[in-house]
Structure formats: structure tokens, C-alpha cells
MARTOR-605220 format. One record per residue: residue number from 0; y, x, z of N, C-alpha, C in turn. Coordinates in pm, 1 decimal. Atoms other than C-alpha are relative to their C-alpha. Layout:
NUM Y X Z Y X Z Y X Z
...
//
This chain:
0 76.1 -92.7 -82.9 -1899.7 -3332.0 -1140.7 -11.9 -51.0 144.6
1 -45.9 41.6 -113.9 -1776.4 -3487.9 -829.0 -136.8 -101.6 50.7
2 46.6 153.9 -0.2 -1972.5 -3831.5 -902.5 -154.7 84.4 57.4
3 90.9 -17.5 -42.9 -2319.4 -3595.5 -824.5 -23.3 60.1 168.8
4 -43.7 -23.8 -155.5 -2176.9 -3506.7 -457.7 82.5 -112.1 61.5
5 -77.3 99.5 -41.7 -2112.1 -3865.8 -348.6 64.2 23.5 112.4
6 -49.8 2.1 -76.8 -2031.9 -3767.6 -4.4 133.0 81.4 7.2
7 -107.3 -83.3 -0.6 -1784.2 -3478.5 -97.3 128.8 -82.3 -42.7
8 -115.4 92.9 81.5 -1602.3 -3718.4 -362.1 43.0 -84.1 162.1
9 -86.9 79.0 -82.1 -1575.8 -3963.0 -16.2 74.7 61.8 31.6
10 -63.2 -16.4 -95.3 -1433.8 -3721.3 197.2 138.6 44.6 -113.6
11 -142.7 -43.2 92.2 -1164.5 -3534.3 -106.6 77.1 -170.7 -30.1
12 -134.9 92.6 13.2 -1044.9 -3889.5 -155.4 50.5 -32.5 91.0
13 -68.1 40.0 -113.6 -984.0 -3993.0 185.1 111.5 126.9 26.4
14 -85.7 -100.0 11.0 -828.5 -3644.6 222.8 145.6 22.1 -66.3
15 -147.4 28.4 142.6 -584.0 -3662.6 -66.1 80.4 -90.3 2.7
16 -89.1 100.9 -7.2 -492.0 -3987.8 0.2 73.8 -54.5 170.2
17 -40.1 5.0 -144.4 -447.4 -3923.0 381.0 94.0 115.9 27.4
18 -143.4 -58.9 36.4 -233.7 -3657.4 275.1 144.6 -17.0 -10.1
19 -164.5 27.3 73.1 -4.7 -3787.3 62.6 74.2 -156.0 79.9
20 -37.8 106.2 -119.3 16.1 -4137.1 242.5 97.1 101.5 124.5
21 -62.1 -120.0 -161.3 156.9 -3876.5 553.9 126.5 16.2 -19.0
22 -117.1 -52.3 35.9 417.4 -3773.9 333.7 165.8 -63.7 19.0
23 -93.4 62.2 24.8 675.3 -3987.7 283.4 50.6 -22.3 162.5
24 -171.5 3.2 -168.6 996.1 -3961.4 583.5 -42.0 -165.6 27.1
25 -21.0 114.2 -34.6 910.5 -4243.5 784.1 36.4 -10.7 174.9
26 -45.5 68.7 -112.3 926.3 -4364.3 1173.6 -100.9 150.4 77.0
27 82.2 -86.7 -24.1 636.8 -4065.0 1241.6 47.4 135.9 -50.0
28 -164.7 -220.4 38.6 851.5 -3751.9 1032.3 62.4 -38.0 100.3
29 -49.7 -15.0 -95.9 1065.8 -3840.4 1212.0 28.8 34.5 191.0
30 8.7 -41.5 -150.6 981.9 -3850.6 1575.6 -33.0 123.8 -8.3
31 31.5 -116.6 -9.6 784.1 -3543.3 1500.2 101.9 110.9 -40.1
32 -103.8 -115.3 -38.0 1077.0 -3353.9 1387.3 105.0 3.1 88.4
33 -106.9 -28.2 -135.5 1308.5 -3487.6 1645.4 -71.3 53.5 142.3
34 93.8 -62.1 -110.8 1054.1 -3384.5 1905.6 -24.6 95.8 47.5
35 72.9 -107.9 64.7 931.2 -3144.4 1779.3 26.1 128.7 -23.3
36 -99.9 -105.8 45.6 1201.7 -2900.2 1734.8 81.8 -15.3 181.8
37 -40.0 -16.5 -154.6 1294.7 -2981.1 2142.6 -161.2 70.2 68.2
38 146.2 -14.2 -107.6 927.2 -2993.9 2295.1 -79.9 96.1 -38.0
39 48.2 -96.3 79.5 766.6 -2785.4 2072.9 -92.4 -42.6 -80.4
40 116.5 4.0 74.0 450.5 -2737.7 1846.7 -85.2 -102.2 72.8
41 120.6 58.7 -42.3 183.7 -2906.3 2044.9 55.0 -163.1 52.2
42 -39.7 142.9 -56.6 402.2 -3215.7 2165.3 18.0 -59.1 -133.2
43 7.9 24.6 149.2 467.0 -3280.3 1787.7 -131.3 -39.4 -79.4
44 77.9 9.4 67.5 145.8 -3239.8 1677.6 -120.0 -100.6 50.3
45 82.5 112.6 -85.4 -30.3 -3466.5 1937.6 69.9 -125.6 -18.3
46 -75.7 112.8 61.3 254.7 -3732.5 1783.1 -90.8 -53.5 -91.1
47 54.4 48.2 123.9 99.7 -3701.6 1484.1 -161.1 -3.5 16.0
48 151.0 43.1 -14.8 -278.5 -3709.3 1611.4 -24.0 -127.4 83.7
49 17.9 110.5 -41.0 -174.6 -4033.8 1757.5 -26.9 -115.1 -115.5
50 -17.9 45.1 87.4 -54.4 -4155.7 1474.7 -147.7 0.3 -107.1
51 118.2 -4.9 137.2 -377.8 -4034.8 1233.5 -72.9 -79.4 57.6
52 110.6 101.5 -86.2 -605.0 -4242.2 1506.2 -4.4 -114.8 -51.7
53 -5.5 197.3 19.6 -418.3 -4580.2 1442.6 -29.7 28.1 -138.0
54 8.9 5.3 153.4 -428.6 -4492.9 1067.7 -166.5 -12.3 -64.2
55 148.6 -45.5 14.2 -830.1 -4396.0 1092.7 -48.3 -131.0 39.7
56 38.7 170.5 -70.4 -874.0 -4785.0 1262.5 72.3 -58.1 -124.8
57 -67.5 123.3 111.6 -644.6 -4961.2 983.1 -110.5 71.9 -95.0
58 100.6 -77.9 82.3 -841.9 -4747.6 724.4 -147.3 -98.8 16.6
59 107.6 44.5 -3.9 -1157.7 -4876.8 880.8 0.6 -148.5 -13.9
60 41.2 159.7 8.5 -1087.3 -5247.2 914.3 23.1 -35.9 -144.2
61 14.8 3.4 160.4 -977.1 -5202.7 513.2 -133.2 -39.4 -46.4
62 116.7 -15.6 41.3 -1304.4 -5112.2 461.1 -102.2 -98.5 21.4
63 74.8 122.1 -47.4 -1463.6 -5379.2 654.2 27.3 -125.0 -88.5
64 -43.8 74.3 35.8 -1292.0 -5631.4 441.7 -65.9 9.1 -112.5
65 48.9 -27.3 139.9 -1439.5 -5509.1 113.0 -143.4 57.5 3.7
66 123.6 -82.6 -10.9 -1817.6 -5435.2 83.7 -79.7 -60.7 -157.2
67 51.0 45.2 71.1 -2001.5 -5592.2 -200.0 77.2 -130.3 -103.0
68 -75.8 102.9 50.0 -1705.6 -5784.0 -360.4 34.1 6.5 -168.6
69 -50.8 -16.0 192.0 -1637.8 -5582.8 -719.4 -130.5 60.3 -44.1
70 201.5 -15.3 80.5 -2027.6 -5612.4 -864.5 68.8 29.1 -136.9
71 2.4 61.1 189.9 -1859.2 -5710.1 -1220.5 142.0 90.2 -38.3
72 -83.5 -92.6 55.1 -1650.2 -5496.5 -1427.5 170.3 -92.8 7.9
73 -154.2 90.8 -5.6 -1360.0 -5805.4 -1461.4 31.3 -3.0 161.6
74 -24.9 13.7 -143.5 -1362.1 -5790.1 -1080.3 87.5 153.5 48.7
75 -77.6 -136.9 30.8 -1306.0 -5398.5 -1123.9 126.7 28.4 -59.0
76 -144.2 10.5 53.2 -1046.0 -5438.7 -1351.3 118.7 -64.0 55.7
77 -114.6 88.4 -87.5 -845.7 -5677.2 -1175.1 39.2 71.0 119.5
78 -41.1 -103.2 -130.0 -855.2 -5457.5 -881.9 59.1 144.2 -40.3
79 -110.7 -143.8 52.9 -748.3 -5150.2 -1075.5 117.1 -5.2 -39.3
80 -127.2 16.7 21.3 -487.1 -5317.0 -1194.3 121.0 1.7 111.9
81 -142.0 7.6 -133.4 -324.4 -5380.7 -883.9 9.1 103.6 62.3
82 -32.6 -110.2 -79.8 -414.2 -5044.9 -755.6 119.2 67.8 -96.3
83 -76.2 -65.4 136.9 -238.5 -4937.3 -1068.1 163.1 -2.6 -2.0
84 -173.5 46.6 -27.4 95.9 -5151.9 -981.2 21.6 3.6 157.2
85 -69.2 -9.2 -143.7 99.4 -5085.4 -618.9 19.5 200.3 -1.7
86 -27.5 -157.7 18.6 80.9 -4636.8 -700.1 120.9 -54.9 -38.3
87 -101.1 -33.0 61.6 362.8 -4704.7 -934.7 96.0 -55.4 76.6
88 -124.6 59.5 -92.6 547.0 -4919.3 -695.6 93.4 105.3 69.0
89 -36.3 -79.7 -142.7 542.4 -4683.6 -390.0 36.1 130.7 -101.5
90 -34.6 -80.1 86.3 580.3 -4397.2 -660.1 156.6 5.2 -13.8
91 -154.6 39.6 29.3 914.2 -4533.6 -792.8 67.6 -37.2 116.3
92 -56.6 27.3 -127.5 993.7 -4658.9 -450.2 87.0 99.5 62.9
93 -52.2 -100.9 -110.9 989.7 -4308.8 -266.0 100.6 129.1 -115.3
94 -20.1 -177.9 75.1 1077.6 -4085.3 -565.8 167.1 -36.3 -56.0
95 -201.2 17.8 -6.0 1451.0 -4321.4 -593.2 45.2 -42.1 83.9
96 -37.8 28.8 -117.1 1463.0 -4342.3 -233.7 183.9 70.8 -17.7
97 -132.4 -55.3 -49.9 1815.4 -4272.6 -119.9 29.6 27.2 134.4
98 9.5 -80.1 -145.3 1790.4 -4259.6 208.7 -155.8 -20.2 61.7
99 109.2 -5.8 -106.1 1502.8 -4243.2 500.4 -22.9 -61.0 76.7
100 -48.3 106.5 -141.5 1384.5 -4520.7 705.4 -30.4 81.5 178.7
101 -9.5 -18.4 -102.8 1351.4 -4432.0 1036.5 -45.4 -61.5 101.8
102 107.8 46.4 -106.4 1218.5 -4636.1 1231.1 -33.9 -177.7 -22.2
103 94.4 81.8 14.0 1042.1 -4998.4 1242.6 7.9 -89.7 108.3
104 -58.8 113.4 -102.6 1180.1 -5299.2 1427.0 -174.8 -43.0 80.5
105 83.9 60.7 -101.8 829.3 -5438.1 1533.0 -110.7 120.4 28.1
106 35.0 -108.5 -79.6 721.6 -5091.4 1588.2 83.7 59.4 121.9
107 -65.7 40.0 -164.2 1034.6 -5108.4 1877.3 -43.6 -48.7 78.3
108 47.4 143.7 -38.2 891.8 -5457.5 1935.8 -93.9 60.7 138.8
109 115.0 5.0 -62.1 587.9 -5326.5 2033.6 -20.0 122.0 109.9
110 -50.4 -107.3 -115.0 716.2 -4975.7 2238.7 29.9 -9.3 121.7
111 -42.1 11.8 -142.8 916.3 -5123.4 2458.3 -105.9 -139.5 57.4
112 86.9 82.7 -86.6 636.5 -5360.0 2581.0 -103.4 100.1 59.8
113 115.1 -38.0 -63.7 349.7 -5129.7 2629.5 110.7 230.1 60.0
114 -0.9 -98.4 -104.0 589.9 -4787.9 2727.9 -57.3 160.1 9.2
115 35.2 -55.1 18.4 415.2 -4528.3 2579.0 50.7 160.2 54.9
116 -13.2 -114.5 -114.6 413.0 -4205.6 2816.8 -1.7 131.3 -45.9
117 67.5 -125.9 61.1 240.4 -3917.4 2591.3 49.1 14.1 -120.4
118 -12.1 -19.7 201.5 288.9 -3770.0 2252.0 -73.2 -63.1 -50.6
119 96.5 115.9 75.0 -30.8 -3905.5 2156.2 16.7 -146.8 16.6
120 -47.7 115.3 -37.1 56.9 -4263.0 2280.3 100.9 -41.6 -60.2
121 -59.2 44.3 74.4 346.2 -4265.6 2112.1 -5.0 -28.8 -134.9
122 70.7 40.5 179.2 196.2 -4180.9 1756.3 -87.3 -116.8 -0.9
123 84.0 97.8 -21.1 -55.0 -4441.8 1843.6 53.4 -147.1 -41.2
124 -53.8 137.8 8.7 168.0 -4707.0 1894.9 102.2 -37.9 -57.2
125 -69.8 73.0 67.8 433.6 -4653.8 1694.4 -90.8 -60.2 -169.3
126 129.8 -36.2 51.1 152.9 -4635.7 1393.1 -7.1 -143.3 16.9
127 48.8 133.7 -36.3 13.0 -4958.4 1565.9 97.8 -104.6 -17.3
128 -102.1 123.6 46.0 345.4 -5162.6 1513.8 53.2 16.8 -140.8
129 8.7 12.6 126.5 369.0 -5084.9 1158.8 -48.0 -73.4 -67.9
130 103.7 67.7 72.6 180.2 -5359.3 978.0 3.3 14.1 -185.2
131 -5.0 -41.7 112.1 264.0 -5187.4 657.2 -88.6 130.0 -44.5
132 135.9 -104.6 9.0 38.7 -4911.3 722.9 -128.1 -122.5 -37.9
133 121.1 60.4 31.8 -244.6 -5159.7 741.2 31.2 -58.9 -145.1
134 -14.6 44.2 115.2 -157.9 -5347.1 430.6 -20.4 105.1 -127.9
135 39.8 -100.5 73.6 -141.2 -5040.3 283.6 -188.1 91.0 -27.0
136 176.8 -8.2 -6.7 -506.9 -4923.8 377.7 -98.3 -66.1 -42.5
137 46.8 181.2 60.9 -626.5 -5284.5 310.8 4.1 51.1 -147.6
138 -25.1 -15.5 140.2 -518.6 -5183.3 -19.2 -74.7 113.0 -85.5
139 -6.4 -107.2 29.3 -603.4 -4852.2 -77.2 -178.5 33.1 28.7
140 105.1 5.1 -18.3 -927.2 -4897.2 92.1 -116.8 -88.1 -128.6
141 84.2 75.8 100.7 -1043.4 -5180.7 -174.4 23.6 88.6 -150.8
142 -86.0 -101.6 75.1 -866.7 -4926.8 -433.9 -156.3 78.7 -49.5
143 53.6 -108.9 6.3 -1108.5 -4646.8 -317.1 -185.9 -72.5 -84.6
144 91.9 117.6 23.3 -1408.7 -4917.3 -384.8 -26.3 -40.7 -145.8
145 -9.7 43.5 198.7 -1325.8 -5056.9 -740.6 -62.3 110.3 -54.4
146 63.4 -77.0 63.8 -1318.4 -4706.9 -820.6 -126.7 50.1 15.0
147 52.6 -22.8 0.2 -1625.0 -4614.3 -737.3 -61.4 141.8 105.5
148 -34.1 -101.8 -33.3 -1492.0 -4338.7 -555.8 -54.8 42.1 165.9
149 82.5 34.0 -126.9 -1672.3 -4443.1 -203.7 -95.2 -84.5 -36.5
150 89.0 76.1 48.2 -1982.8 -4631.2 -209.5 31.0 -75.3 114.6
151 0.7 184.5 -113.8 -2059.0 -4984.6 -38.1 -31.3 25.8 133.9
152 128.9 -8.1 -148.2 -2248.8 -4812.8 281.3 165.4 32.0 95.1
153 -78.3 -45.4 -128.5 -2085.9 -4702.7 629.5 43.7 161.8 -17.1
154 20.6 -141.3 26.7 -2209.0 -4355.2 554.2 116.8 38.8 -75.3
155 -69.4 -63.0 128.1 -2005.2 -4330.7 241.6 183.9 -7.8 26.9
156 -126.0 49.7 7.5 -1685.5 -4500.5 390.7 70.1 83.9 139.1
157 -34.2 -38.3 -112.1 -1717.7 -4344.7 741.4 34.2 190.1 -34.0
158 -80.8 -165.6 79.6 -1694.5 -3974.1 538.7 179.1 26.7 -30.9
159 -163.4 -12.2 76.2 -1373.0 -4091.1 370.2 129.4 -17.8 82.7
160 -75.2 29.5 -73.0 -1209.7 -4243.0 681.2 -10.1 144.5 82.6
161 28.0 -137.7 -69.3 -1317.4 -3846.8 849.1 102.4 18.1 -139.1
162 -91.7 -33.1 71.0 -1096.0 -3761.5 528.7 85.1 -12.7 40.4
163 -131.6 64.1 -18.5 -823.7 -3953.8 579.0 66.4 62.2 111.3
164 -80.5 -77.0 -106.7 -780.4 -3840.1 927.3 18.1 167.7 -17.1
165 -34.4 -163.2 27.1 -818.3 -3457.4 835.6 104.0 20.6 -59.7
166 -113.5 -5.2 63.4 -559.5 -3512.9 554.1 136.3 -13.5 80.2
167 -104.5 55.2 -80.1 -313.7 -3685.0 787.7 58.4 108.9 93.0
168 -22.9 -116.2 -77.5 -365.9 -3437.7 1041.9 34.4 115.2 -31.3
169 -28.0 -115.8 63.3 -307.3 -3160.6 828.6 155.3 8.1 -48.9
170 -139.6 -46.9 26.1 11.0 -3273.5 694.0 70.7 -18.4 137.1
171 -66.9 -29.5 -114.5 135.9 -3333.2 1051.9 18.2 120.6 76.4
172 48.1 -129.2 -62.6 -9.3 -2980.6 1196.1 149.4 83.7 -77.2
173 -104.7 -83.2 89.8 236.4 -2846.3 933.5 153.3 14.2 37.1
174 -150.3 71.2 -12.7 543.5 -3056.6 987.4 26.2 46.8 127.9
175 -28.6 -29.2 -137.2 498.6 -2982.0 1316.5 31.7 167.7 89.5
176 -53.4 -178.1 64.4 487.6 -2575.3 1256.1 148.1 -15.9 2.3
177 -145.2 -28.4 87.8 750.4 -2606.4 1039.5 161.7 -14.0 96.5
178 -156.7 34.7 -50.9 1015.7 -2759.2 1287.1 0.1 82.8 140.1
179 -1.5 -38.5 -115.5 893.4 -2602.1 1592.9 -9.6 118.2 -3.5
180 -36.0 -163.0 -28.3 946.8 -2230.1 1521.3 169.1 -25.8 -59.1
181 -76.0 -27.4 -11.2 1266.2 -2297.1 1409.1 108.7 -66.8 96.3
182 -62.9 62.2 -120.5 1359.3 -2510.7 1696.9 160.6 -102.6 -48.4
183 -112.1 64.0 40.5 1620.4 -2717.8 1457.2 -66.4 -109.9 -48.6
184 19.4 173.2 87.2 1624.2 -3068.1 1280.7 6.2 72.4 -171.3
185 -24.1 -20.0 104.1 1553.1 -3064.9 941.8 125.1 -75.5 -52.6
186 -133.2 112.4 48.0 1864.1 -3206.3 747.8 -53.1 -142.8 -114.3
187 30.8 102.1 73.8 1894.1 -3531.1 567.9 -82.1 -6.0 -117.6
188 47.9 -74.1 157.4 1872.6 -3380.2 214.2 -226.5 65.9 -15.0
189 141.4 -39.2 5.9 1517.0 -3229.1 308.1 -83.4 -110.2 0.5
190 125.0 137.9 33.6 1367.1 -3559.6 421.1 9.3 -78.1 -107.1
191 6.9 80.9 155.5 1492.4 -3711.1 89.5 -48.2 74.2 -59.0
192 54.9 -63.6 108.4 1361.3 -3450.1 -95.9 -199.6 19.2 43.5
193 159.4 -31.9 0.7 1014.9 -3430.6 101.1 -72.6 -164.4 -84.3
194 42.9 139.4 0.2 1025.0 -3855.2 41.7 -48.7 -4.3 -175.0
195 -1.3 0.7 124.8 1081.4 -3794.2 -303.2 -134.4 88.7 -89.7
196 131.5 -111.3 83.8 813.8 -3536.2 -407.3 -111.3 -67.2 18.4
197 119.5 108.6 -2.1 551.3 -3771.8 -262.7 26.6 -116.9 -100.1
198 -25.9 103.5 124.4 713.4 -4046.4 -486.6 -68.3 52.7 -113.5
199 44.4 -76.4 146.8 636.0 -3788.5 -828.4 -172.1 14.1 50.2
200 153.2 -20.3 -27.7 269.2 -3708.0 -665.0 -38.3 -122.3 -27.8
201 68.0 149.2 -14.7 205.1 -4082.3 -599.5 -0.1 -54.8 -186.2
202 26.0 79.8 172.3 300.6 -4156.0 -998.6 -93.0 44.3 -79.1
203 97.8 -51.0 108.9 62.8 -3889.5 -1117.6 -100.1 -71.4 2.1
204 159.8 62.2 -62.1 -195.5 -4037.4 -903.8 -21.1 -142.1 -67.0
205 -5.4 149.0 68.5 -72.2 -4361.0 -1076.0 -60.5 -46.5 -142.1
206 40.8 9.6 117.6 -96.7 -4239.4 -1417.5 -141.6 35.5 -7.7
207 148.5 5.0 1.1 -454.3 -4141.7 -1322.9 -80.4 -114.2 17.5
208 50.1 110.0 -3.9 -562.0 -4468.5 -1255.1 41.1 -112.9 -100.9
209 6.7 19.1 134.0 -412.7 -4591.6 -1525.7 -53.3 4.5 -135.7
210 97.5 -21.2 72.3 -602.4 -4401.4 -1740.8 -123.6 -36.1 -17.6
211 130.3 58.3 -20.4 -943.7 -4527.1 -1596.3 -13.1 -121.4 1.0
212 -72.3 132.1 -22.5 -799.2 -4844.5 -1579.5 -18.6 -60.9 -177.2
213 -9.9 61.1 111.2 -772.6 -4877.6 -1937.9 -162.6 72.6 -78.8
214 155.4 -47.4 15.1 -1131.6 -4680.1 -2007.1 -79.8 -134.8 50.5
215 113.5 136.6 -10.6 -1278.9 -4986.5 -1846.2 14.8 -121.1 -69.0
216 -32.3 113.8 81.9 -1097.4 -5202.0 -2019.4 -61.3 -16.9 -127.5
217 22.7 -37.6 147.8 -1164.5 -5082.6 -2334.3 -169.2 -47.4 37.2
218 155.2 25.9 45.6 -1574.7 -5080.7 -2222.2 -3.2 -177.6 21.4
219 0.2 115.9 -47.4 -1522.4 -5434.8 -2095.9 -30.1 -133.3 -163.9
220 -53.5 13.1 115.2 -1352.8 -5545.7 -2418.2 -163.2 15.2 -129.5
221 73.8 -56.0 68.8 -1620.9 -5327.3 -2613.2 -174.6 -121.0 9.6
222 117.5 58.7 -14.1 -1943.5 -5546.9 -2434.0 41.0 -110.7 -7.2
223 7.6 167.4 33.7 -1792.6 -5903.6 -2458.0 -8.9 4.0 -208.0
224 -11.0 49.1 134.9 -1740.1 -5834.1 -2837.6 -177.7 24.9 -60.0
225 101.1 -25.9 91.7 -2125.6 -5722.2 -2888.6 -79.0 -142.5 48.3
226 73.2 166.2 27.7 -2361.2 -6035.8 -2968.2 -137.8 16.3 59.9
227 113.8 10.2 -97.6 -2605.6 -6128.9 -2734.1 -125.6 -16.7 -102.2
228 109.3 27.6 115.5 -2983.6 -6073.9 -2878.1 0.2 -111.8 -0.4
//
């Protein structure tokens, strides 16, 4: 149903996947609940609208990287596959996390050089010294592509990257609620358990691409075996 509202399908995937990307306890939960629960709501939540910015730029240079590259179904496949083993990775990754990282040596690196003054500035740049976010986008961006799920244009990609940041922003707006009326730290146990529930989301999302994954296969399979007139 989706596939006849191309622009909606962009923006619900960027959304969904700018969501759940958000989720997982990293160097950004964190500041925002240590912050966040001193400074309040709005210093928290301008963390995390620093942070969705740099994410909305890695996102885009993804996109730039991939435009007209998976014409051919074996090109598709090969790329689903790996979207296929990088879900289940980060899946299994976050969902037998044991603990929470915290923060991001050349996201230090890069703090204490430029100094960052603001809430927003800080999401920005810690965000910006991550180069695992981008890799991840890079990824996720050629991902969104294979499937079909964005088209080749600006239009179609510049919807999904407006996703992405709404999603992002949404789960930060929350996080940032959440800690700043009760003016406490969440405990350990919670950020393993928020890390972890994104792990189980990320596998469904896994076994969904899996599924389509092997639907193409199968048609792939299906047209090399029929005999050319």
C-alpha cells in the first residue's frame, strides 16, 4: 500500500529508522540524562537537536554516495544481504549488551579542541566525533536504496533524511521529559534494558529484511533458470 505513496514510505522509513538508531544508551543518552535531570527539559533536548543535525548531514552524505548503483537484482541482493548481517549484528550486539558505552574517545578528541559552549553544540559535536554514526548511515542509507524504500532523486531522499531527523528528535524530546521532571539519573539497569529492547526491535527489523531478501532471491533464481527466447 505504502509503495503507491512514495513520499510517505520515504519519510516512515527515515522515521523508524531515526528512531530506533536514537535508541540504544550511547555517548548522547547519556549526556542527555546527566544534563538533563540538573539543567532541565530544554537544555537536554537542544543536546539532542544537536545531535539529530550531525546525524541529518551523515544521513545525507550516505545518500550522496549511492544514487544509481543497484539497477540489477544481483546488485540488490548483495546489498540486502549485508543489510541483513549488519540488523542482526547491531540486533545481537545491543540486545546482549552488558553494559553501556558512554562515551567516545575521538568524540573527546574532538571536544576538547573545538570547546563546545551550548547544548546544541555539544550534541553537534559529540555526534560529529563519532565516525560510527556515519558508517552506520553510509550503510543504512544504501540499505534504504536496495530496498526500494527511497527512490534515486533528492526529493525522495531529502523526505527520508526530514524523517530521520523527526524520528531522532522525537526519541530525544522524550528522554529528555522523562529525566527532567523527575530531576534524577536513570539507573544502570534502565539503560541496559532501554539498550536491549532496541537490540529485539533491530532483529525484527532484521527478520524483515530477511524475508525480502530471500523473495528476491527466489525471483532472481526463478529468471536465470527460464530460457531465453
Amino acid at each position: 500500500m505504502l509503495n503507491d505513496y512514495p513520499f510517505l514510505e520515504s519519510f516512515l522509513t527515515g522515521l523508524i529508522s531515526g528512531f530506533l538508531v536514537s535508541i540504544p544508551v550511547g555517548p548522547i543518552n547519556v549526556t542527555i540524562i546527566h544534563e538533563g535531570a540538573g539543567r532541565g527539559f530544554r537544555w537536554a533536548v537542544f543536546i539532542g537537536a544537536g545531535s539529530v543535525l550531525m546525524e541529518a548531514i551523515y544521513c545525507a552524505i550516505g545518500f550522496a554516495g549511492f544514487s544509481e548503483l543497484f539497477t540489477t537484482d544481483i546488485a540488490k541482493a548483495t546489498l540486502q544481504l549485508a543489510s541483513f548481517a549488519l540488523m542482526s549484528y547491531l540486533g545481537f550486539k545491543y540486545l546482549l549488551a552488558k553494559e553501556v558505552k558512554t562515551s567516545s574517545l575521538s568524540a573527546d578528541r574532538i571536544e576538547e579542541r573545538l570547546h563546545p559552549h551550548t547544548a546544541f553544540m555539544t550534541g553537534f559535536v559529540r555526534t560529529l566525533g563519532n565516525p560510527g554514526v556515519l558508517l552506520l548511515w553510509i550503510a543504512l542509507s544504501a540499505t534504504f536504496l536496495a530496498h526500494d524504500w527511497v527512490d534515486p532523486n533528492w526529493t525522495s531522499k531529502s523526505i527520508c533524511i526530514a524523517g530521520v531527523a523527526s524520528g531522532g528528535l522525537t526519541w530525544f524530546t522524550l528522554l529528555s521529559y522523562v529525566v527532567s521532571i523527575g530531576h534524577r539519573h536513570l539507573s544502570d539497569k534502565s539503560l541496559l534494558n532501554m539498550t536491549r529492547s532496541a537490540g529485539g526491535m533491530l532483529l525484527v527489523a532484521a527478520m524483515a529484511l530477511g524475508y525480502k531478501l530471500a523473495l528476491l532471491l527466489a525471483d532472481v533464481v526463478k529468471h536465470a533458470g527460464t530460457p531465453s527466447p
